[in-house]
N, CA, C and O atoms as a DFTB+ gen file, in Angstrom:
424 C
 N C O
     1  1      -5.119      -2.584     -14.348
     2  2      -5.672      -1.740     -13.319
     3  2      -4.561      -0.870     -12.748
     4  3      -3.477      -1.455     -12.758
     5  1      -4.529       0.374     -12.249
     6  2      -3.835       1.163     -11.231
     7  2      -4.416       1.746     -10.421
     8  3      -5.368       2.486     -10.670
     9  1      -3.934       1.516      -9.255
    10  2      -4.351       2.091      -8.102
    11  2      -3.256       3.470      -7.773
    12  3      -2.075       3.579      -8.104
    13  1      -4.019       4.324      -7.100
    14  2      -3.065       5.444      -6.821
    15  2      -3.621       5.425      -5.214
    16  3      -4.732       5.199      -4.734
    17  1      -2.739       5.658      -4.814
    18  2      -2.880       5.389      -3.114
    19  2      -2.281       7.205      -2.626
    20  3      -1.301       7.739      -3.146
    21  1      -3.125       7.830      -1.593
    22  2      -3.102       9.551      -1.635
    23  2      -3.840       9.816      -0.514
    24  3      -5.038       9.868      -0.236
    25  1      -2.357      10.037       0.297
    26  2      -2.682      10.414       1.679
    27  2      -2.493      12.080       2.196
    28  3      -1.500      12.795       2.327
    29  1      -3.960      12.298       2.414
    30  2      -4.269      13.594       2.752
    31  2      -3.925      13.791       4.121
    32  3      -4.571      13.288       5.040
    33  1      -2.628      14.726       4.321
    34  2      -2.463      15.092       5.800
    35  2      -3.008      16.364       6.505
    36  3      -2.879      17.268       5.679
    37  1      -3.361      16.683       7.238
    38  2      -3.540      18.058       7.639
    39  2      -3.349      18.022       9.459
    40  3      -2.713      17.186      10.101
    41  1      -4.020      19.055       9.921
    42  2      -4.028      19.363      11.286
    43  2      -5.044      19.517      11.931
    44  3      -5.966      19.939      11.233
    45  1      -5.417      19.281      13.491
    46  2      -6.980      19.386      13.897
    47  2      -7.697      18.844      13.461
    48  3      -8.815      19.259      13.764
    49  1      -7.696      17.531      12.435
    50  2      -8.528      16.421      12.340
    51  2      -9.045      17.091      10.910
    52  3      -9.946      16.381      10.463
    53  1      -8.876      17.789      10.380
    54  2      -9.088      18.201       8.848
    55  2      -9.084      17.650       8.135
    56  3      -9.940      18.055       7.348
    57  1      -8.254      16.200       7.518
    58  2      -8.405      15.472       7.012
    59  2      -9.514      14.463       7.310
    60  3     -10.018      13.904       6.336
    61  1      -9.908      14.195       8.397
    62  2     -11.117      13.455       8.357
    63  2     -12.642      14.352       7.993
    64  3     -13.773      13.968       7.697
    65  1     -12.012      15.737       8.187
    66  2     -13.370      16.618       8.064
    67  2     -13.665      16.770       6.922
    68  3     -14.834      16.984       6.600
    69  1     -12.337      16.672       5.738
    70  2     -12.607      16.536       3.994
    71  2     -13.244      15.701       3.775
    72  3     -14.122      15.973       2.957
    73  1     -13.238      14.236       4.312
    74  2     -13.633      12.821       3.861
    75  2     -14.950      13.040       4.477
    76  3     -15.531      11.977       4.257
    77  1     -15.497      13.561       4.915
    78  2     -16.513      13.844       5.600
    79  2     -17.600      14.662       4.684
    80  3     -18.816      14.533       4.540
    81  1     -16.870      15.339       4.266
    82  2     -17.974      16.497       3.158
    83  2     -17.588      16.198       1.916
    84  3     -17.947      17.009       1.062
    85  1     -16.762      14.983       1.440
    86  2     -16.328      14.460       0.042
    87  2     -17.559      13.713       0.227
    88  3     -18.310      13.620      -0.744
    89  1     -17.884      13.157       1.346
    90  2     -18.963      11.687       1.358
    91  2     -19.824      12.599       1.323
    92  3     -20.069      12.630       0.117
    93  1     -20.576      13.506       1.877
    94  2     -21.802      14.317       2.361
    95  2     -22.454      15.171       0.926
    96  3     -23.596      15.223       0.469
    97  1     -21.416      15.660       0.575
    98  2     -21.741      16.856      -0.807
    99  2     -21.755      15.571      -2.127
   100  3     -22.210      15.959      -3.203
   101  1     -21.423      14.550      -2.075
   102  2     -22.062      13.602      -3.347
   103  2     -20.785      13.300      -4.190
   104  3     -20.829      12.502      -5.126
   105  1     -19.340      14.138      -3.737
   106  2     -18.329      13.767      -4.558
   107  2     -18.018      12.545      -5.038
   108  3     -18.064      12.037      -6.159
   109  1     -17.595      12.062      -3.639
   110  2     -17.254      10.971      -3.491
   111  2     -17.969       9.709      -4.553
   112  3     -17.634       8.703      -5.178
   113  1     -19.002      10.432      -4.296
   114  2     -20.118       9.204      -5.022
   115  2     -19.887       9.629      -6.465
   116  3     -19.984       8.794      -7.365
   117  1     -19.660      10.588      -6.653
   118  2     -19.747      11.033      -8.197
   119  2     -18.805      10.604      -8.840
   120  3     -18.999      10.013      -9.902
   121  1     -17.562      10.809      -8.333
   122  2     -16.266      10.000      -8.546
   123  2     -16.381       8.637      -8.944
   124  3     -15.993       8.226     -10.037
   125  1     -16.955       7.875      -7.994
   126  2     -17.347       6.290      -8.397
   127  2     -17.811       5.853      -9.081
   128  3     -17.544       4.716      -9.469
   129  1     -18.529       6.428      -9.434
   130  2     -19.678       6.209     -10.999
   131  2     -18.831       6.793     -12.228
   132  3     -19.214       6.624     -13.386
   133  1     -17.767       7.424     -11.940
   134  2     -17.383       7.295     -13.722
   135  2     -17.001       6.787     -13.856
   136  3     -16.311       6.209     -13.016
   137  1     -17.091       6.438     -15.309
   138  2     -16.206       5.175     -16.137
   139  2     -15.049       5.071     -15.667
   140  3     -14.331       5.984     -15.258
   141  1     -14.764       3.619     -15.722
   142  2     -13.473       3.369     -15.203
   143  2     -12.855       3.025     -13.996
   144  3     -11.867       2.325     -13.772
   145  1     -13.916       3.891     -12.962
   146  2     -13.313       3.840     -11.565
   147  2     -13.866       2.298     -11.108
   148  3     -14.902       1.716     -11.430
   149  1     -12.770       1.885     -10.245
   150  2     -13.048       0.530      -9.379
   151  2     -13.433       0.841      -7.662
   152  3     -14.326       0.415      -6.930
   153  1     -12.487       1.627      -7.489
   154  2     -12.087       1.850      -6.398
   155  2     -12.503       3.010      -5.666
   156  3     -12.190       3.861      -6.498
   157  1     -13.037       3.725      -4.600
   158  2     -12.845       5.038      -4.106
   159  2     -13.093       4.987      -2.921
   160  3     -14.182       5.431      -2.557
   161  1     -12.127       4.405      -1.890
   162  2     -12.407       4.091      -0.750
   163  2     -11.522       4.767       0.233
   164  3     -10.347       4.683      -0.125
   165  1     -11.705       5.494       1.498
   166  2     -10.710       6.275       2.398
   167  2     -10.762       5.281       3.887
   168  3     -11.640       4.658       4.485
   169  1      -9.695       5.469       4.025
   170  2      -9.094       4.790       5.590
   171  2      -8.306       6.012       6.488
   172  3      -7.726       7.022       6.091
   173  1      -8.477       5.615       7.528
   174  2      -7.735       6.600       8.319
   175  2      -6.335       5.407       9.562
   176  3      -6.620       4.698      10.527
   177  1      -5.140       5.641       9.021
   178  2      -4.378       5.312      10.283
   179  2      -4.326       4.981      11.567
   180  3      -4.047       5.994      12.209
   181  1      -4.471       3.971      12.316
   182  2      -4.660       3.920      13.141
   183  2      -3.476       4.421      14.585
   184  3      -3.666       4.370      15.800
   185  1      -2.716       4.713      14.081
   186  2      -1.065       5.289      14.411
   187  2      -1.255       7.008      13.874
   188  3      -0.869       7.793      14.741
   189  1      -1.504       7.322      13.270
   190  2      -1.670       9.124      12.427
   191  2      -2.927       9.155      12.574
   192  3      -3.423       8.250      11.902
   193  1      -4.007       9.991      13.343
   194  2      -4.992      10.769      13.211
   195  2      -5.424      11.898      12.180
   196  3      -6.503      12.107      11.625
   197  1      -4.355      12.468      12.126
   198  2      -3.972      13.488      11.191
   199  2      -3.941      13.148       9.787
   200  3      -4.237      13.931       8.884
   201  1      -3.531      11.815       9.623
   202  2      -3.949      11.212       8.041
   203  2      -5.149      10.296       7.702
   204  3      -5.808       9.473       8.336
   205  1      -5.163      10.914       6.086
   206  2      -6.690       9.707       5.563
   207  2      -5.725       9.160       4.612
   208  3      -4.781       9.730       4.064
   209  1      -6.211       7.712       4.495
   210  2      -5.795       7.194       3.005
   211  2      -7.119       6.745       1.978
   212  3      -8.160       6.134       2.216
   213  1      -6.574       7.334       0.765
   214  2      -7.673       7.071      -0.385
   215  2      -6.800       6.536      -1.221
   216  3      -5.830       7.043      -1.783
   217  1      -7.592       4.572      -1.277
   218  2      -7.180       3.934      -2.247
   219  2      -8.230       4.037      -3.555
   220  3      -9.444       3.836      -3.588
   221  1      -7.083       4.516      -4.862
   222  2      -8.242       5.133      -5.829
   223  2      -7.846       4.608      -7.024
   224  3      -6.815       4.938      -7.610
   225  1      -8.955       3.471      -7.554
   226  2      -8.656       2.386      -8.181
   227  2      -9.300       2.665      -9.719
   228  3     -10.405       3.203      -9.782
   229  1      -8.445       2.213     -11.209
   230  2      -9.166       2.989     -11.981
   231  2      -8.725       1.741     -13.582
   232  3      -7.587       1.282     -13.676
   233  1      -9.373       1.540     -14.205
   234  2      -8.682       0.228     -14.949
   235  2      -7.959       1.057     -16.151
   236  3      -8.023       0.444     -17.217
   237  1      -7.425       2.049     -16.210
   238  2      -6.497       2.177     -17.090
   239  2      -6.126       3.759     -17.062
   240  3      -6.796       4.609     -16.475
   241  1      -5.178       3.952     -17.654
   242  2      -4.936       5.606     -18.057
   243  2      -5.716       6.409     -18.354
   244  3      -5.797       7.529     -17.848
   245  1      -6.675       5.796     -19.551
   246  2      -7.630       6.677     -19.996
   247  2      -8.463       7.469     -18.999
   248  3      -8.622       8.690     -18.973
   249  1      -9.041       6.402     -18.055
   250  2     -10.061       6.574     -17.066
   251  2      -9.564       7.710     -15.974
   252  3     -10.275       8.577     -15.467
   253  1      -7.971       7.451     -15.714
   254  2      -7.624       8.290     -14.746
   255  2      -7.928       9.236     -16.000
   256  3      -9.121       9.455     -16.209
   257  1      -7.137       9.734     -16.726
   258  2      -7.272      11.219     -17.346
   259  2      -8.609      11.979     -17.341
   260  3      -8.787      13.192     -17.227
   261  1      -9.570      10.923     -17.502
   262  2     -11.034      11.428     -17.879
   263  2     -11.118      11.998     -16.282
   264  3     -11.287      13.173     -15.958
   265  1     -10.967      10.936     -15.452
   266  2     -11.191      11.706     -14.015
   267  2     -10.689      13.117     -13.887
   268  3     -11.496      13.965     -13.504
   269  1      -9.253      13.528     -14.207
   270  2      -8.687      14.452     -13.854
   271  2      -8.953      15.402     -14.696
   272  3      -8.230      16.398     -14.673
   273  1     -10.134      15.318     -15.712
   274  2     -10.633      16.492     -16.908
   275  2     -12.254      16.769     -16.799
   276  3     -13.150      17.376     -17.384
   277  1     -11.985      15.740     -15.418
   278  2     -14.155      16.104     -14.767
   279  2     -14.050      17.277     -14.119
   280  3     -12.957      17.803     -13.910
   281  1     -15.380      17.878     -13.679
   282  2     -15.620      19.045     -12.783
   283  2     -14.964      18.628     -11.427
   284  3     -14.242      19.398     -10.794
   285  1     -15.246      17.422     -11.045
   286  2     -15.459      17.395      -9.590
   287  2     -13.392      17.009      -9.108
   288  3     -12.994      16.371      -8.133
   289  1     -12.750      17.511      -9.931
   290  2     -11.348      18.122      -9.462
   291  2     -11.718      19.102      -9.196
   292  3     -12.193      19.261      -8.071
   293  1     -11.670      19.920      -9.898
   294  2     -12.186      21.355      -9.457
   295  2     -12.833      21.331      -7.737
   296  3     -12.218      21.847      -6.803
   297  1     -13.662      20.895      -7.645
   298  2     -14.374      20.923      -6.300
   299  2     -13.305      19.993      -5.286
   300  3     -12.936      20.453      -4.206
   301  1     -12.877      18.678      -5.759
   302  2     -12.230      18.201      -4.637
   303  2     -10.765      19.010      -4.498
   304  3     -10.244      18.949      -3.384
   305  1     -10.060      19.763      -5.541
   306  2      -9.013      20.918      -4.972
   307  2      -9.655      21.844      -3.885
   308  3      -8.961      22.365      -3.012
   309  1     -10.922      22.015      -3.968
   310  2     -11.211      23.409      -3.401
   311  2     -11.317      22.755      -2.132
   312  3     -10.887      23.413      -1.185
   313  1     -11.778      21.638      -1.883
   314  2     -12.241      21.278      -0.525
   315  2     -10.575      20.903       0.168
   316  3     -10.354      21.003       1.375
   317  1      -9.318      20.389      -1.033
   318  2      -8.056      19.916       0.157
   319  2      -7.353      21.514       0.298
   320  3      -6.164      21.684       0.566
   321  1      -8.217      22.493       0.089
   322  2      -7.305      24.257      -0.082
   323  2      -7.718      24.665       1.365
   324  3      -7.073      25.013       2.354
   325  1      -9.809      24.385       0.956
   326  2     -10.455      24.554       2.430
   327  2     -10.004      24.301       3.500
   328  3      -9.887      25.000       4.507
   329  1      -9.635      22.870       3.209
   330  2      -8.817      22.147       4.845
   331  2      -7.629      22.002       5.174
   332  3      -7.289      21.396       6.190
   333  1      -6.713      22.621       4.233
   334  2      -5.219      23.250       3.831
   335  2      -4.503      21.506       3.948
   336  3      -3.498      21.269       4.619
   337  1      -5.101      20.668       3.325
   338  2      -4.456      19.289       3.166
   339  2      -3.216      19.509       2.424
   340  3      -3.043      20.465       1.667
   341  1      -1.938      18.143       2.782
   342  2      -1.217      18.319       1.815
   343  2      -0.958      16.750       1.265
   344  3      -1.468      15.927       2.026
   345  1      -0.361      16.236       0.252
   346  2      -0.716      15.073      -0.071
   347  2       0.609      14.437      -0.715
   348  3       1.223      14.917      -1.667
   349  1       0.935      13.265      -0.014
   350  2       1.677      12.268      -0.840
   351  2       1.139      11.058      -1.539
   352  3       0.513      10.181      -0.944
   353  1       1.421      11.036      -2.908
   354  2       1.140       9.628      -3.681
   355  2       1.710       8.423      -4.066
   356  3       2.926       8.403      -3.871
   357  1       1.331       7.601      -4.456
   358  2       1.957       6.312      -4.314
   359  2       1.096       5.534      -5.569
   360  3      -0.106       5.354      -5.378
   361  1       1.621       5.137      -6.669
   362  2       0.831       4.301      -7.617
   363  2       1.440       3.246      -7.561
   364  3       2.462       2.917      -6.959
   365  1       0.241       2.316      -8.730
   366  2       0.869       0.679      -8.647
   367  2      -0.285       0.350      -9.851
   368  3      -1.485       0.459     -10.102
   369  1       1.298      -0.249     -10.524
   370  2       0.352      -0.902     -12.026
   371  2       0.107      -2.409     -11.469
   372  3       0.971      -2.866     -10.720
   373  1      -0.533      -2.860     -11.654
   374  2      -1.683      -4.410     -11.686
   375  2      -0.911      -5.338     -13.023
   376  3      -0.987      -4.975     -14.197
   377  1      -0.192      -6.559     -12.571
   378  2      -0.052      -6.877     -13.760
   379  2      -0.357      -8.095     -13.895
   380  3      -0.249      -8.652     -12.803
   381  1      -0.788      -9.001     -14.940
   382  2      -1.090     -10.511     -14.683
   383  2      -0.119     -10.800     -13.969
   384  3       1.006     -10.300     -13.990
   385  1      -0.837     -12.244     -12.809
   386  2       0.397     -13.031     -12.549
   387  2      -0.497     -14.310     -11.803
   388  3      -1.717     -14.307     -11.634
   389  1       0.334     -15.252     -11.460
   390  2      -0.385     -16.261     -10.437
   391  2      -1.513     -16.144      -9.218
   392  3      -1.136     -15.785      -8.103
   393  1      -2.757     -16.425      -9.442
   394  2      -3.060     -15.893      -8.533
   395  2      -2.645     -16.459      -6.859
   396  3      -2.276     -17.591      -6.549
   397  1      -2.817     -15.446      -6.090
   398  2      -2.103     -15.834      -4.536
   399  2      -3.555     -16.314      -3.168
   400  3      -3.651     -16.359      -1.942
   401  1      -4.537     -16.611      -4.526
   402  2      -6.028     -17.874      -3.699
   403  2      -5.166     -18.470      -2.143
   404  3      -5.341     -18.591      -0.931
   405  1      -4.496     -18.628      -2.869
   406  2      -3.526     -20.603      -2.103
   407  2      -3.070     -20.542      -0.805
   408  3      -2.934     -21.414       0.053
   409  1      -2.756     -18.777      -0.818
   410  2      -1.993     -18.433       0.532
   411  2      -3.082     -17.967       1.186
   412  3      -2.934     -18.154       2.394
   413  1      -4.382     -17.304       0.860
   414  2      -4.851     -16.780       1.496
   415  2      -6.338     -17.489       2.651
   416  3      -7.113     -18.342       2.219
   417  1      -6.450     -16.852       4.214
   418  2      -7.239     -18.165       4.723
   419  2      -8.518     -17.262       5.042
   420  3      -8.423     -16.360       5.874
   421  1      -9.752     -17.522       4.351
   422  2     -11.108     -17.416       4.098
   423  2     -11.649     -17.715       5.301
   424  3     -12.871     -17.717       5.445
């Protein structure tokens, strides 16, 4: 699995206003349903107003590529241009290991 973690910053609350019409116009959703994707979930900072985070979860390379050769790049560029977002990323490969059940309290 890799997750790519992609925090949209902007000004005047713009970044929450993208995540807003990513959810509203069907992106969001469209995104989720392709192959591959696990993940497509946004958070907002509770310390930064000004930032969203989208953890964007995908089980392999392939899947990201296919994402990034769909239409709906096209549309989600146009919407972080609209709201003049700018974005830092952060990935993380998934690799077997022990699971950490043991530590965690349910």
């Amino acid at each position: 699995m890799i997750t790519v973690n992609i925090y949209y910053k902007g000004i005047n609350g713009n970044a929450r206003v993208f995540v807003d019409e990513m959810e509203s116009s069907g992106i969001a959703d469209a995104i989720r349903a392709e192959e591959g994707n696990l993940r497509y979930e946004y958070f907002q900072p509770i310390s930064d107003p000004e930032t969203v985070l989208l953890i964007d979860s995908w089980s392999d390379q392939a899947a990201i590529d296919s994402h990034h050769a769909s239409p709906m790049m096209k549309q989600l560029a146009e919407l972080r241009d609209k709201y003049d977002l700018h974005m830092t990323v952060e990935r993380f490969v998934s690799e077997e290991y022990e699971s950490d059940e043991k530590y965690l309290r349910k």
